[in-house]
Residue, then its C-alpha position, 0 to 999 in steps of 0.5 A: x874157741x877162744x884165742x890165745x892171750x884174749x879176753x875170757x868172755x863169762x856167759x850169763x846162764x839161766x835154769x827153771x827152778x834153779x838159782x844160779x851159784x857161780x863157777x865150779x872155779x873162777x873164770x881166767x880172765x885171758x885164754x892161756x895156751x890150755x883148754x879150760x873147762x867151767x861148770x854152773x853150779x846151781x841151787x834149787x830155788x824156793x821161789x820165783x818172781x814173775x812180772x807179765x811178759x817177762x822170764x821169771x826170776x828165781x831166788x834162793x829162798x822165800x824171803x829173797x824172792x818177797x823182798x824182790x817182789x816189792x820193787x816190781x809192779x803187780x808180780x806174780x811170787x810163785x812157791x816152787x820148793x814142795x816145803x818152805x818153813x820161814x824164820x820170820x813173818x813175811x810183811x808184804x807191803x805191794x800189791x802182788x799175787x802169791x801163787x802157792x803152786x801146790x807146795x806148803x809155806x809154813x812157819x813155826x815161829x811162837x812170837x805173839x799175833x804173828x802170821x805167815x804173812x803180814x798184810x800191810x798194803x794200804x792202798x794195795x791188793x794181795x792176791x793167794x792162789x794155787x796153781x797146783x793141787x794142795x797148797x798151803x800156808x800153814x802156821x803151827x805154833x806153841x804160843x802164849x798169845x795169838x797165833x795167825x795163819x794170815x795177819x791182815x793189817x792193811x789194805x786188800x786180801x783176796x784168797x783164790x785158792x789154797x788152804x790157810x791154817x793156823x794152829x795154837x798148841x798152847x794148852x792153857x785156856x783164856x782170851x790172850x791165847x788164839x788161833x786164827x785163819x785170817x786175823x784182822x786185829x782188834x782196834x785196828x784202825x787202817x782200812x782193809x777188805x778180805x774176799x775168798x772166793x775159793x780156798x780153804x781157812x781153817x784154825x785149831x785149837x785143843x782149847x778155846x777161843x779158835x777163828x777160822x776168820x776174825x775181823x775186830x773192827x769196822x774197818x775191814x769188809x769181808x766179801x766171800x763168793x765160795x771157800x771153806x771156813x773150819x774152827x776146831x776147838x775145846x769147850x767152847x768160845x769157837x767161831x767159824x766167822x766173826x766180824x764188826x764189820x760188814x760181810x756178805x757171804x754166798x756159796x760158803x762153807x762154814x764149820x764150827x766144831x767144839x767138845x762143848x760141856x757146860x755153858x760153852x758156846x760154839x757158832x759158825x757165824x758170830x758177831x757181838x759188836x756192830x757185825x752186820x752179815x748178808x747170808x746169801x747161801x752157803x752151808x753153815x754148821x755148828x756141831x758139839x761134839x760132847x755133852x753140850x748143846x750151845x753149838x748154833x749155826x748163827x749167834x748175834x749177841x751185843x757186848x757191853x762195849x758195843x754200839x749196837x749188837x750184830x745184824x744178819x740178813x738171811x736170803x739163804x743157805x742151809x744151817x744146822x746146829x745142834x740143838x737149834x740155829x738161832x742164838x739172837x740175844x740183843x741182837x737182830x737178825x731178819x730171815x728171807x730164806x734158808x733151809x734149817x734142821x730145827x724150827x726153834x726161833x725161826x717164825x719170830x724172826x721172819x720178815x714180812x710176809x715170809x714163813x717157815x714152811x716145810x721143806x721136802x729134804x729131809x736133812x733140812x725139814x725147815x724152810x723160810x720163804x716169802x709165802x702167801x696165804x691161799x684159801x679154797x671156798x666151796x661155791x657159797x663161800x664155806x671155806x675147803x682149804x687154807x694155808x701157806x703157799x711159797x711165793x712163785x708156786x702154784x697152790x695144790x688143792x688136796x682135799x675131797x672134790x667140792x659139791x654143791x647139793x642138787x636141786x628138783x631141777x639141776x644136779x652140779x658136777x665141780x668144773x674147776x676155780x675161779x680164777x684160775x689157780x696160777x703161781x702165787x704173788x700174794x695172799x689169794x681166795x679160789x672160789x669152786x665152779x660148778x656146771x649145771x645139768x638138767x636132772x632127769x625123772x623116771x616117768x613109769x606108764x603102766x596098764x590098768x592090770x598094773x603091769x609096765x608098759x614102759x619107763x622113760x626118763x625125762x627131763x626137768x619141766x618137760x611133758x613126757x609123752x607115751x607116743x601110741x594108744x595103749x590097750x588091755x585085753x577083753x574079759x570073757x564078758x568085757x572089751x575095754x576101750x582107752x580113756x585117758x591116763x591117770x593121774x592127768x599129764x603133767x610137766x616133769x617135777x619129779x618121778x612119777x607113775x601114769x595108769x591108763x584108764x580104760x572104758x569098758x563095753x559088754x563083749x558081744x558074740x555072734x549067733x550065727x546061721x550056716x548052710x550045710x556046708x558051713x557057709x554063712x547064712x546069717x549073723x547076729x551079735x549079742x552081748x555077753x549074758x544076753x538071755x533072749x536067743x532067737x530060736x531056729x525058726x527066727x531066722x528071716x533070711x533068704x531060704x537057705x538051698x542046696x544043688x542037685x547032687x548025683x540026681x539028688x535034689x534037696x529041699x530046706x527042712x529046718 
């Protein structure tokens, strides 16, 4: 309640997202002796600006809120508006963060090497992210000249996020007309650096010469540590990235895609002019998508103005280009690593001790790797095996077993390596191990009929032994006792057959003198074939008797 007659105090009123617009009707300045009723108005803000531990501040439109942002420090301009086209080309002189929020700022102004935004900060840091899904700043233009989606002039960018894209809709070809991402301009002499980190660049064009990041001299380092870098274009003269200066990349993306005919060209990563690259990983892909073939994947050539051509070192990645990956032409460029679709220039370009192996996905059949030549050898020095094995890996022996002929007293059997195979470090020989058996013989001992008796088996330089005396079966006029065995003993040199040899004496049978009841009186034994058989009465022994039997009595009659 407001006293009659006293001064109308007006209040200070705030809404998110909204800029304050003043009264529906202008504030009395006293109470007169009637209610009053006053509403806000309000309009939707394109814009805030935030300073850490402050309420942000919202602003009618982009620009109002980039001028604010300037007298602040280390701002945070947040994009509120779902999209935001801009009359001119913003120039941000301070160090601030740009936070797309998921909306678009775009431009659609034709004036030649404009950009949505100007970076011109020396000595300052720009930062573009997105705490949304989806934004963007986009420049689509019809121009006669060089259309940006971010013109870097000064001082330090750094993308975290969001999609950067420029567009020339110029249909005629020729060097003046362009569509970059990100343009550091030709002669530009201020200091600048560009890291991506996340994000998206992207630059098309229906014609030639497209961008997706073009960094024109040496002034300007390019740092990125992920993102996504695309150019589209006509026939010819696109470049996913170029660069005078240095740049290392690691864990990018980069496509360069061209309806090539003829002579034209088209690279993911380009440098013709002092460009030196360090490509740690990432994808890089250079396609064609008509008749021609000059799509590469990487191409460091020397232009007549150039000091020197551009340099690469290659640590890893994975390229593909349609015909082949490497355009090196006055240019260096040393391979360390990456995977690659075609093999064509690779081996000539490798650094010291790495190769082209091949590779086990099949997208990318070629690899380039520190390796080390391994070599198997048999036992005497006869090579099995020998080839190139990745630094780190442990060689695999993939051919027949290795043997080592026996000899009359050892057979071998392959135990293994010497030294033990392990993971490469530098060019290495594995010689075959072999252990050693004592060979066995067959020592077969047989009778004199020349049936088996026994077979043994019996080690190298021992003395078989047949351990009992054998024996052979008499003939009806012979017994045979052993001898001894033939050939004579000897130690184990092979396999060998023993026959027992035997003495032969007269078989001898009895003549035999009997009582009557078949007792035994008398023998003689005489041998086999003996003519002279006593007769009855040549019997000179006791005379034979016989007890009395039923009162029998018997005398000896012959």
């Amino acid at each position: 309640m407001v006293a009659y007659g006293t001064t109308i105090s007006v209040p200070m009123v705030s809404r998110a997202n909204y800029v304050f617009d003043g009264w529906d009707a202008p504030p009395a300045a006293t109470m007169p002796d009637n209610d009053l009723t006053y509403t806000a108005q309000w309009t939707p803000a394109e814009a805030s600006v935030t300073v850490e531990g402050e309420d942000p501040t919202y602003y009618a439109t982009v620009a109002e809120a980039f001028t604010a942002a300037h007298g602040k420090t280390d701002p945070t301009v947040k994009i509120l508006k779902e999209e935001v086209t801009i009359a001119s080309e913003i120039t941000i002189s301070a160090s601030m963060t740009i936070d797309l929020n998921g909306k678009t700022i775009s431009s659609a102004v034709t004036t030649a090497a404009t950009g949505v935004f100007k970076i011109n900060a020396s000595g300052k840091t720009v930062t573009i992210t997105d705490s949304g899904t989806g934004g963007k700043i986009s420049h689509i233009a019809n121009c006669a000249g060089y259309v940006y989606g971010i013109n870097l002039f000064a001082g330090s960018l750094n993308v975290e996020g969001g999609y950067i894209y420029a567009e020339n809709t110029y249909a005629t070809a020729g060097t003046a007309y362009r569509a970059c991402g990100i343009m550091y301009a030709d002669k530009q002499t201020n200091p600048a650096s560009l890291t991506v980190s996340d994000g998206t660049i992207e630059a098309k064009r229906a014609s030639t010469y497209v961008y997706g990041i073009s960094i024109y001299t040496g002034n300007c380092g390019l740092t990125m540590t992920g993102g996504t870098v695309k150019a589209s274009g006509g026939n010819g003269l696109v470049r996913g990235i170029y660069t005078q200066g240095t740049a290392e990349l690691t864990d990018v993306t980069v496509t360069a895609t061209a309806a090539l005919t003829g002579t034209a060209n088209c690279y993911a990563v380009f440098s013709d002019k002092d460009g030196k690259y360090t490509i740690n990983s990432g994808t890089y892909t250079a396609t064609s998508t008509s008749t021609g073939t000059n799509a590469y994947a990487i191409s460091l050539t020397k232009a007549s103005s150039a000091t020197t051509g551009g340099s690469a070192i290659v640590k890893g990645g994975r390229f593909s280009g349609k015909s082949k990956e490497l355009n090196i032409s006055n240019g260096t460029i040393t391979l360390q690593g990456g995977y690659y679709v075609h093999n064509t220039d690779l081996a000539v370009n490798c650094a010291t001790n790495y190769h082209v192996l091949p590779n086990a996905d099949a997208n990318y059949p070629y690899k380039v790797a520190e390796a080390y030549n391994v070599t198997f050898n048999n036992y005497d020095g006869t090579e099995l095996q020998s080839g190139l094995v990745e630094k780190g890996q442990n060689p695999v022996y993939t051919e027949a077993t290795p043997t080592k002929s026996q000899t009359d007293k050892y057979s071998y059997t392959f135990s293994g390596w010497d030294p033990a195979v392990s993971a490469v470090t530098g060019a290495a020989t594995y010689t075959a191990q072999f252990n050693s058996t004592i060979r066995t013989y067959a020592i077969t001992w047989k009778n004199r009929n020349g049936s088996t008796l026994r077979e043994d088996q019996v080690a190298y330089d021992k003395w078989p032994e047949y351990g009992s005396v054998p024996t052979c079966d008499p003939t009806e006029s012979q017994v045979f006792e052993f001898r001894a065995w033939t050939p004579e003993i000897t130690v184990v040199t092979g396999a060998k057959t023993y026959t027992a040899d035997y003495t032969a004496s007269p078989r001898q049978y009895p003549v035999i003198w009997k009582n009557y009841d078949g007792s035994p009186l008398k023998t003689i034994w005489h041998n086999y074939g003996w003519e002279d058989i006593p007769a009855a009465d040549t019997y000179d022994g006791a005379t034979p008797t016989r007890p009395i039997e039923n009162g029998k009595t018997y005398t000896f009659k012959g």
